[in-house]
N, C-alpha and C positions, 0 to 999 in steps of 0.2 A: 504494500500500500504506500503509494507517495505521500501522500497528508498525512501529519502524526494528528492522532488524536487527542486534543488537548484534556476532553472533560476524562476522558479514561485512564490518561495518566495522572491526572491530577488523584482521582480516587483511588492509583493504586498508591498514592503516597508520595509522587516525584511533588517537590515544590515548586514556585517563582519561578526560578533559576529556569527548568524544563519548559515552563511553559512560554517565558520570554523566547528561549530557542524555537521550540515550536511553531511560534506565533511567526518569527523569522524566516523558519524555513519553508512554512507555510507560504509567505508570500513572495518568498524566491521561485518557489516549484510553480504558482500563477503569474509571476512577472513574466517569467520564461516560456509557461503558455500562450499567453498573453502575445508576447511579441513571434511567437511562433507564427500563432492565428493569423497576425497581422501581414507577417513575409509571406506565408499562402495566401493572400485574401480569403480569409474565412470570416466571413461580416455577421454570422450567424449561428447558433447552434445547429438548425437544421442544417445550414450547408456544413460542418462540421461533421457531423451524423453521415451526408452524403457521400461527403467527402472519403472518410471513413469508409465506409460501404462498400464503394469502387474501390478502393486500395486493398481492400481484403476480397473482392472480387477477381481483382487482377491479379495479386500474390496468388491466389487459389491456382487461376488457370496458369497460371505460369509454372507454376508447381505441379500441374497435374499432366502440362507436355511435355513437360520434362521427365517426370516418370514412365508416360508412356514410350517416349523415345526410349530411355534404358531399357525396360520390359523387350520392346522391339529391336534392340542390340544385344540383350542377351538370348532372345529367341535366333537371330542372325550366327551367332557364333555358335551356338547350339547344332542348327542346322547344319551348320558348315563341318563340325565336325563330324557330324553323319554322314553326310556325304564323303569324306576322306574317308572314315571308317568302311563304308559301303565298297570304295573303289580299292583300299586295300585288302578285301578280304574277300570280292567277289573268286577270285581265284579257287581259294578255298571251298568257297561254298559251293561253287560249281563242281570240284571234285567229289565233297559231300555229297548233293544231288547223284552225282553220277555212281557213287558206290551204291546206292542206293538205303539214303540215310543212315549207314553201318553205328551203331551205339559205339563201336569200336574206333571206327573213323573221328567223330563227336567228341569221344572224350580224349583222341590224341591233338583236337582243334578244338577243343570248348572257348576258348577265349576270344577266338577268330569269328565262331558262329555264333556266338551270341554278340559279339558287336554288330553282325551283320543284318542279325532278325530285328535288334535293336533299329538300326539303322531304316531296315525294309519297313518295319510298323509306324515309325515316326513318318516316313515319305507316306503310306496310305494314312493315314491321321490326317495327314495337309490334302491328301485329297487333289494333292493338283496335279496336271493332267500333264508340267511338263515341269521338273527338276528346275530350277537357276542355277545358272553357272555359280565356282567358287566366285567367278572375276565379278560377275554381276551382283554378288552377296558382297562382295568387299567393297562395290561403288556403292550402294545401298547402305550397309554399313559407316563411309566415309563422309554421305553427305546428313546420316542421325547426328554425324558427329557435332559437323557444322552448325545444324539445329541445334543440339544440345547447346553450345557453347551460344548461340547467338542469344539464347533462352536466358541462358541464366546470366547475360550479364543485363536483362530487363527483370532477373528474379532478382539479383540483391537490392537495386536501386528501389524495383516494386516492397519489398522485402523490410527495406529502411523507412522509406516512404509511411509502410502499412503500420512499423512499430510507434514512429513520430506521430500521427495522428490518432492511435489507440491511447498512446500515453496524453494525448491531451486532451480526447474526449473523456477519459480517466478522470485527470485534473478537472474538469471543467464541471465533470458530473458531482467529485467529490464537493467540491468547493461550492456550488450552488444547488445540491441534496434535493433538497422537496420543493422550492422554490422552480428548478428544472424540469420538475418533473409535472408541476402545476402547469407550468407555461406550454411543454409540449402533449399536455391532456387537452388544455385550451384549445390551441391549433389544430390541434385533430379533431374536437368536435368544430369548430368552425369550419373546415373542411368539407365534413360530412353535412351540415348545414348548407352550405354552397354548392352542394352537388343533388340535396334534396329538391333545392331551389328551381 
């Protein structure tokens, strides 16, 4: 909590002394909001709120293409290793096949076929009708990368952005309690009033 609470310290027993700091740092932590609000143009609570809003909106989405690009970079390398897998060991498997699946065959290659059934089950999972290259997984692979990085250098600034106006709707809330929360009960029913209209 950034605002100390004055009346709560005082009845645990802190004197004067605390509450002259308090009362200071109190209105340090709203000066500072204060001229926050002011370098944003936030002429409002409501535009504060909004303001707010969009910044944890936009943090959100930017956080969440961002994960989906790694999810789809590590399905990418995934793949890719099956496919290696697949082409080192079709050999094998082909001999397998042709012994005519011998248990004896099997367990002098278990390591070999079982990467490869590995391999075969993931290709009919995807279902598709024709492999990509390793080369075309690696361009695929090279331009998530670019996304990634271009993301997230709009995720810290979103990121900073979203923490600076949390903390000051914070302050803003603390500092004018029920007084704030009168004023935007008001506005809402005038609102509603104006659309009843």
């Amino acid at each position: 909590m950034l605002f100390r609470s004055i009346q709560q310290r005082m009845q645990q027993g802190n004197g004067a002394g605390y509450e002259r700091w308090a009362k200071v740092y109190n209105l340090k932590q709203m000066s500072e909001t204060f001229l926050f609000m002011r370098e944003k143009h936030i002429e409002s609570f409501e535009n504060l709120y909004e303001k707010t809003d969009t910044a944890v909106a936009r943090f959100n989405d930017l956080n969440s293409r961002s994960k989906a690009a790694e999810s789809q970079m590590a399905a990418i390398l995934a793949l890719q290793k099956h496919i290696q897998n697949y082409a080192k060991t079709i050999d094998v498997y082909e001999a397998y096949r042709k012994s005519g699946y011998s248990k004896k065959f099997f367990e002098e290659h278990r390591a070999e076929i079982t990467l490869h059934k590995a391999a075969k089950e993931t290709f009919n999972a995807a279902g598709a009708a024709k492999l990509p290259t390793i080369k075309e997984l690696r361009q695929e692979y090279a331009q998530l990368i670019i996304q990634k990085k271009e993301a997230y250098k709009g995720y810290r600034e979103a990121k900073r952005e979203m923490q600076d106006l949390l903390k000051a709707r914070q302050n803003v809330g603390q500092f004018y309690g029920d007084d704030l929360k009168k004023e935007r009960e008001a506005a809402r029913q005038t609102m509603e009033i104006g659309r009843a209209s």
